[in-house]
VOZADREN-455347 format. One record per residue (C-alpha): x, y, z. Coordinates in steps of 0.001 Angstrom, whole numbers, plus 500000, padded with zeros to 6 digits. Example, Ala and Ser with C-alpha at 12.3 -4.5 7.8 and 13.67 -1.06 7.14 Angstrom:
<nodes>
[[512300 495500 507800]]
[[513670 498940 507140]]
</nodes>
This chain:
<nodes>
[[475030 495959 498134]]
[[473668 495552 494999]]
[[472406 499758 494540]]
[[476318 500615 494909]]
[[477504 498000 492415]]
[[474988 499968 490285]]
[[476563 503084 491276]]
[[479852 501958 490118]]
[[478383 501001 486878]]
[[476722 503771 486690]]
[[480483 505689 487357]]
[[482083 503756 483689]]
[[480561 506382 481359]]
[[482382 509131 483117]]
[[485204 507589 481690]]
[[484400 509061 478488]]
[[484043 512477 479674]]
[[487142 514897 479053]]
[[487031 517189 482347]]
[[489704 516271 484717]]
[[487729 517828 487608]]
[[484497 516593 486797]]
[[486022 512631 487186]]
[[488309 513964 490586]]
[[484797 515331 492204]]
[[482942 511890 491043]]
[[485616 509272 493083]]
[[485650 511975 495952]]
[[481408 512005 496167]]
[[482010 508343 496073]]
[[484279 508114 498755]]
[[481979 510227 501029]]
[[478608 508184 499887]]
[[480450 505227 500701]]
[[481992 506651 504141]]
[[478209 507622 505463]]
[[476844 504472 504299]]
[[478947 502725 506837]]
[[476736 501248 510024]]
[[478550 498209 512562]]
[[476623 495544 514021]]
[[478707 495039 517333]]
[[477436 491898 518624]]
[[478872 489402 515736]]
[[482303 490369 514662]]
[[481917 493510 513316]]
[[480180 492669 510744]]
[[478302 495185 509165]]
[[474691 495250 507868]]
[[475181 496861 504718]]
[[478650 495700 502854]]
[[479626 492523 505286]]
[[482258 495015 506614]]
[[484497 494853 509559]]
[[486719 497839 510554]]
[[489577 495987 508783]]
[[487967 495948 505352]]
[[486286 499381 505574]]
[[489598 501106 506469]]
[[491509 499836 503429]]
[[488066 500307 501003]]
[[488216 504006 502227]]
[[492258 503880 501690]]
[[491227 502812 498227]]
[[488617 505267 497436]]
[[491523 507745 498811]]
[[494283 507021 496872]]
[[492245 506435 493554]]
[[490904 509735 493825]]
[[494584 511095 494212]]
[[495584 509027 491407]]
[[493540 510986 488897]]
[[495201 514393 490711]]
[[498445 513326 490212]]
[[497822 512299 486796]]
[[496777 515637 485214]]
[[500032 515370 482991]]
[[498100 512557 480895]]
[[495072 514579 480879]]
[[497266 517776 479135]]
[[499379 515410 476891]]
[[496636 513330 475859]]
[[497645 510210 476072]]
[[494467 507973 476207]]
[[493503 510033 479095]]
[[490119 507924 478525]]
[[491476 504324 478353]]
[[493505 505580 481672]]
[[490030 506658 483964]]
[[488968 503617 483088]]
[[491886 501676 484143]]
[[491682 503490 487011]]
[[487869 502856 487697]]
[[488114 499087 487270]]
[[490798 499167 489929]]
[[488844 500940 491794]]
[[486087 498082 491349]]
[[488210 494979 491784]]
[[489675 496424 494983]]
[[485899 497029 496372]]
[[485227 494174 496312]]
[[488348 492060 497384]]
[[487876 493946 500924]]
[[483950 493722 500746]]
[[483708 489865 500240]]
[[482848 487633 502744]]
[[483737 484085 501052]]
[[487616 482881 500190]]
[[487116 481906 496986]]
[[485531 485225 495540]]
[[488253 487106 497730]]
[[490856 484655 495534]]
[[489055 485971 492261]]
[[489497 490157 492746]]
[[492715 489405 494580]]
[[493898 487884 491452]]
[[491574 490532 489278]]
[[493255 493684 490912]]
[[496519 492243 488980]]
[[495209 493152 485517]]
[[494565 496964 485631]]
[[498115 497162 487498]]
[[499856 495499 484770]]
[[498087 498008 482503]]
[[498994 500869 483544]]
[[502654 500154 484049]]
[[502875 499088 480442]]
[[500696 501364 479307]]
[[501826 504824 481266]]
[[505245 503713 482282]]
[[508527 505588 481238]]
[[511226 503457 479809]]
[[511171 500030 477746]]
[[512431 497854 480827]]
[[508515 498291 481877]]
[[507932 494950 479846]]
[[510040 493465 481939]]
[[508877 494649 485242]]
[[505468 494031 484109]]
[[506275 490179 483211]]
[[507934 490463 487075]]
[[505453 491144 488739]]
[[502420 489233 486695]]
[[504547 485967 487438]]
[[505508 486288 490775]]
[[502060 487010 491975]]
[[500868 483944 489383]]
[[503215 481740 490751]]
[[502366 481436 493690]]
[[498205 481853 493128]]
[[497857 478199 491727]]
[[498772 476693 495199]]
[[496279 478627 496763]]
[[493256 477879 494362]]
[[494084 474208 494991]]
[[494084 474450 498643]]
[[490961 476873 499222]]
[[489205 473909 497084]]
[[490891 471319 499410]]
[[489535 473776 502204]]
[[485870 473588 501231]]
[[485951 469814 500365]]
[[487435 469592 504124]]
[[485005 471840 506166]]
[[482373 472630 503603]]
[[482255 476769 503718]]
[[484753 479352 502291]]
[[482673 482378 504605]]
[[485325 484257 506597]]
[[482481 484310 509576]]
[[482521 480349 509665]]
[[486290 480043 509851]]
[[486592 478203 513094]]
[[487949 475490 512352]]
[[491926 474512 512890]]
[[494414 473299 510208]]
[[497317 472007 511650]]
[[499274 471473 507631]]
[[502443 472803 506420]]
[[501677 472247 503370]]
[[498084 474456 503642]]
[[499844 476728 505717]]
[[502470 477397 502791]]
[[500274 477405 499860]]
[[497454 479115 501210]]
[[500003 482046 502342]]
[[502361 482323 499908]]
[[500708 484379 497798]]
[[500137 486885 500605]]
[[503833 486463 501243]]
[[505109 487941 497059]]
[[502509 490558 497487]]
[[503195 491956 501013]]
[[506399 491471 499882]]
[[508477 489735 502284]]
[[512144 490053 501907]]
[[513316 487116 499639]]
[[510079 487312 497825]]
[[510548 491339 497224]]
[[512490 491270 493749]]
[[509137 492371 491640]]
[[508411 495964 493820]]
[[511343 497721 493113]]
[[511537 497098 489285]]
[[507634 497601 489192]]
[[507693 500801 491232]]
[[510436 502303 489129]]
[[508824 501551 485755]]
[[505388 503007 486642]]
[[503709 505831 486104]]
[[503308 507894 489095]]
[[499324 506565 489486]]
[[500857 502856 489448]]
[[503506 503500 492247]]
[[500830 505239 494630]]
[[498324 502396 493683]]
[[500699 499593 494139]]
[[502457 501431 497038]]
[[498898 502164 498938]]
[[497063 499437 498567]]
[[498266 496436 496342]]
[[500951 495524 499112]]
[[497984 495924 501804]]
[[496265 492877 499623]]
[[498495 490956 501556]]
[[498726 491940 505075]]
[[495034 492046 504349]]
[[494602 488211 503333]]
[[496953 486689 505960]]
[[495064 488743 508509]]
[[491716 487226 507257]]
[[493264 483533 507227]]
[[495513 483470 510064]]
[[492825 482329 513084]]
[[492752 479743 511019]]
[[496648 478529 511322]]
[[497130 479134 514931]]
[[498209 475544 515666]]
[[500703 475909 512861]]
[[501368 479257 513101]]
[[503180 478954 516686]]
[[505023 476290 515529]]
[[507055 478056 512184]]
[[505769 481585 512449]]
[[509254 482389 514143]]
[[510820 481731 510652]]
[[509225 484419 508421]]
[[509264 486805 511819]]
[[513195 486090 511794]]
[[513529 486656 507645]]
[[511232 489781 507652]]
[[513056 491874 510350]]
[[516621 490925 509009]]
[[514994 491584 506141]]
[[514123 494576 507002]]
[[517340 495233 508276]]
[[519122 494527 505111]]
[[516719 496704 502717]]
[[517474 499649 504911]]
[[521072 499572 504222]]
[[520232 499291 500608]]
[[517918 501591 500755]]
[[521197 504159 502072]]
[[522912 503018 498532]]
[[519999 504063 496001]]
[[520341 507058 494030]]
[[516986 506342 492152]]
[[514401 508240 494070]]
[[511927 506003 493332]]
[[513853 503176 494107]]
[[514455 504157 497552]]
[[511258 504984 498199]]
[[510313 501487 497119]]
[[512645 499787 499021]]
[[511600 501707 502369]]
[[508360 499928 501538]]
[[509804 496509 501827]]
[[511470 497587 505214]]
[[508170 498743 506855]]
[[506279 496073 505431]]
[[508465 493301 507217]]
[[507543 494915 510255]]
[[503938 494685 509135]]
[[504486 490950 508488]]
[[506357 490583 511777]]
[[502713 491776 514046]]
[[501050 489684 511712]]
[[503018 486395 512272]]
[[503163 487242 516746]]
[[499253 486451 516382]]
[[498463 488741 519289]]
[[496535 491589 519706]]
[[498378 494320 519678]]
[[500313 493060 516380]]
[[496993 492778 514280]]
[[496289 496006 515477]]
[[499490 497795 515075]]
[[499373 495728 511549]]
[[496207 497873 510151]]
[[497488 501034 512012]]
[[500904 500813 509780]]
[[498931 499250 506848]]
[[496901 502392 506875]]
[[499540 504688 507775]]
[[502469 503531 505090]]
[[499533 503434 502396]]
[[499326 507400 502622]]
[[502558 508171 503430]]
[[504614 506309 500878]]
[[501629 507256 497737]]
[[503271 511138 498935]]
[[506415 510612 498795]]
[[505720 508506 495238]]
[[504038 511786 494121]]
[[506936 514217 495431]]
[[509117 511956 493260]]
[[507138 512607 490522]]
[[506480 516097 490840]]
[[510552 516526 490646]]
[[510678 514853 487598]]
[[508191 516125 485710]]
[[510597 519673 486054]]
[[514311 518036 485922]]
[[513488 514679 483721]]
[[515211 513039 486320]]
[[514938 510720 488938]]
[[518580 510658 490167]]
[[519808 512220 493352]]
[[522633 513385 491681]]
[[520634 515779 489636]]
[[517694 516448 492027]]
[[519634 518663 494845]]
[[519365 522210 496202]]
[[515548 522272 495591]]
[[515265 524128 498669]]
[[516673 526724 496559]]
[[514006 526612 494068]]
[[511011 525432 495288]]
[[510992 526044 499254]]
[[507109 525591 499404]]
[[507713 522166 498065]]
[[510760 521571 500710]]
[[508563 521582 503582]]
[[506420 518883 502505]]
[[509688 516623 501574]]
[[510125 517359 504666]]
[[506747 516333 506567]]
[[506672 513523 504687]]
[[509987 512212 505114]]
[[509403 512766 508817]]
[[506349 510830 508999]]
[[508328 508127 506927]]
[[510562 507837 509478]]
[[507323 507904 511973]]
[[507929 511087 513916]]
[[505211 512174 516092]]
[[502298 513630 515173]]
[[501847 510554 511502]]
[[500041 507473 511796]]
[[503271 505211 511434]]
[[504443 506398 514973]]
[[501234 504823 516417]]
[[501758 501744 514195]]
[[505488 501367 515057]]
[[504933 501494 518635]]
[[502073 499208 518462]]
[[504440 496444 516495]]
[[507424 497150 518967]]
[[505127 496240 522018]]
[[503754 493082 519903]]
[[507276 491999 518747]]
[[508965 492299 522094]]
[[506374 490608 524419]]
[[506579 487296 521832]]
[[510172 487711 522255]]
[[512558 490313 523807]]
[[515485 489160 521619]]
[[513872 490866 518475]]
[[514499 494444 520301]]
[[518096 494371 518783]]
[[516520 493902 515075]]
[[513507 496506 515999]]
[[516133 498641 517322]]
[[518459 499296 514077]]
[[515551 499068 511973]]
[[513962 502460 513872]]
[[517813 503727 513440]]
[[518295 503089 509697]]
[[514473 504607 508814]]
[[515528 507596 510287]]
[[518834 507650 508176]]
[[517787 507130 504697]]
[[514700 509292 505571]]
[[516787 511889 506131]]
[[519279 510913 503553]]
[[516279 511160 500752]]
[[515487 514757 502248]]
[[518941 516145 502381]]
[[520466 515145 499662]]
[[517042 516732 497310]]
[[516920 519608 499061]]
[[520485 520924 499868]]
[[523764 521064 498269]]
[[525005 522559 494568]]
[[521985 523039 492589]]
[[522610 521193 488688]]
[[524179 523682 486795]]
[[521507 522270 483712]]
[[518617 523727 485570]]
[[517341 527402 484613]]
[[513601 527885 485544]]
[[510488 525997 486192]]
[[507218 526237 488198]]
[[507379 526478 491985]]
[[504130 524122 492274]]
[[500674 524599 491110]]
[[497606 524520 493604]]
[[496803 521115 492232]]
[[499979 519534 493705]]
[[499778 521157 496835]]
[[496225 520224 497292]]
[[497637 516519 496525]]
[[500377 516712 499418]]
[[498107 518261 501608]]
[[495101 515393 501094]]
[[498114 512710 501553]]
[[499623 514193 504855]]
[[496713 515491 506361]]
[[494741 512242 506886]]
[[497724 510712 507986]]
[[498627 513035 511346]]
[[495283 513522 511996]]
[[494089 509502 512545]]
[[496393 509510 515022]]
[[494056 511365 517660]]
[[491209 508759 516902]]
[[493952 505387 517314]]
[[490800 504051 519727]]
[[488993 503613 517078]]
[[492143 500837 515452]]
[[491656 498644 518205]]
[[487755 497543 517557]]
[[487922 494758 515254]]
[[489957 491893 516218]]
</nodes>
């Protein structure tokens, strides 16, 4: 462990370096070192020889890797402008570095300490790199929500190890049968996920970010989450049966309920944001059945709405960078203009709305099965929520690309190479997992 903590310390003077390229090559030769580096030890857990890795932490490390090296892609607008494109790659890196090693550590309380670490270089880069003043306020959102709830937590992870004397993941056998630790120790997993009720910080964040800070906090911030309560819920089972029902119940209504706002938005962003909230209730929903196939279908959609949702986030921003405008009232009849760009609306918005070939079809499917075998009452919920992702899916899609074009428009780029590169590296990894879903279905 130690020689790639030197690596990424080794990475921090690239900062420093003006070539756009040169930094987008460095976080993709780390993604690969890290990806062959990568060795399972079957017979305890999963738990890997190198990093303490199971197949739940190394998927979202190499989801990080991913999306930060698509961060600095989208980003070549800072790079051209100038504005502290330096401060920014280091921002980035020291995301990149608290996220490592959230997934990589093996003890609670470290996993606490980059959980609550990841927060700062967030909070940068929205104030930093975001668009309008309200980004002070969305900032302040989002810092205390997440903070919050946090205190709770550090309390009871030190009532934890007073109780059963080890914070390791691998030793957590033991059974709490406590509200109270039940509620403070998830909590904080709850506000980041978010679960509806809890949800008030994304959209507001999301909207007042730059477009590296929505596909960071849209690809793997809300993971941190689904990630933690994953980790901690063998630990709750007694517990869990008993009031798990509750936050299934509030997470697929809702779901429910952010779908039909989402069907109101005329932010682009927003809507995008609030699709988020829908599929992560579903997320939390696999989580809280405790069964197999909803831990599974959990990481599947994790995985899948991490890539999916950091495109659309960059097809939003790709539009605005040409009309200066978010609104769907301005953005329409782009198929006009840029009918190269169309089609990837397109796949995209398909694969939000998990058509087959994506990732979020598998995942779906994989939450339907776990949700109606706890109980076959939640098909009604599962049901319109499938119904109302198709319709502001295509609702987002139609109403950019057709109708009257804005009569303010007169010419702009079609796309550079760049941008399609960036769709391309978004949706590709996305409908091509799908042929290897065996290999989801390892680790629990």
């Amino acid at each position: 462990m130690m020689k790639f903590c030197l690596m990424l310390v080794f990475m921090i003077p690239l900062s420093f370096k003006k070539s756009f390229w040169l930094n987008q090559y460095m976080y993709m030769l780390m993604f690969i070192l890290f990806l062959c580096s990568f060795s399972y030890n079957y017979l305890f857990k999963n738990i890997s020889y190198i990093f303490g890795c199971d197949l739940l932490s190394y998927v979202m490390i190499l989801l990080s890797f991913w999306i930060c090296g698509l961060m600095m892609m989208a980003s070549e607008s800072i790079y051209y402008k100038n504005y502290f494109y330096n401060l920014f790659l280091l921002v980035n890196l020291f995301m990149l570095i608290s996220l490592f090693f959230t997934f990589v550590t093996m003890n609670l309380f470290v996993f606490y300490l980059f959980f609550e670490m990841s927060l700062i270089p967030t909070l940068i880069l929205i104030i930093g790199w975001g668009y309008q003043p309200e980004r002070l306020q969305a900032g302040i959102y989002l810092l205390f929500y997440t903070l919050m709830a946090s205190l709770p937590m550090m309390i009871s992870i030190f009532y934890f190890y007073e109780k059963f004397n080890s914070l390791d993941f691998f030793f957590m056998n033991s059974m709490v049968n406590n509200v109270y630790m039940y509620m403070c120790m998830n909590m904080v997993f709850l506000i980041k996920m978010p679960m509806y009720l809890l949800h008030l910080w994304l959209p507001k964040a999301h909207v007042e970010a730059p477009v590296s800070g929505s596909m960071i906090l849209a690809g793997v911030m809300l993971k941190l989450g689904g990630y933690g309560m994953m980790r901690l819920m063998s630990i709750f089972l007694k517990i869990g049966i008993k009031i798990n029902l509750i936050f299934i119940i509030i997470s697929l209504f809702g779901g429910l309920l952010v779908s039909l706002i989402c069907l109101r938005q005329m932010d682009m962003k927003a809507l995008i944001a609030y699709s988020s909230v829908a599929h992560m209730g579903l997320v939390l929903g696999g989580i809280m059945t405790m069964t197999y196939w909803g831990m599974c279908g959990a990481l599947v959609m994790m995985l899948a709405h991490g890539l999916c949702s950091s495109g659309l986030f960059c097809l939003a921003n790709i539009n605005y960078e040409r009309l200066l405008s978010r609104s769907l009232y301005l953005n329409k009849g782009l198929i006009n203009l840029m009918p190269s760009m169309s089609l990837w609306w397109f796949l995209l918005s398909s694969s939000n709305m998990a058509a087959p070939p994506s990732l979020n079809l598998l995942g779906e499917i994989m939450l339907i099965n776990s949700l109606i075998s706890w109980n076959y009452l939640t098909m009604i919920m599962l049901m319109l929520l499938s119904f109302f992702s198709a319709a502001y899916s295509l609702y987002l899609y139609s109403f950019t690309q057709h109708g009257k074009l804005y009569s303010g428009l007169y010419s702009f780029s079609m796309g550079y190479t760049r941008e399609y590169l960036l769709l391309f590296l978004h949706w590709f990894p996305l409908n091509l997992l799908i042929l290897k879903s065996e290999y989801f279905t390892l680790w629990v």
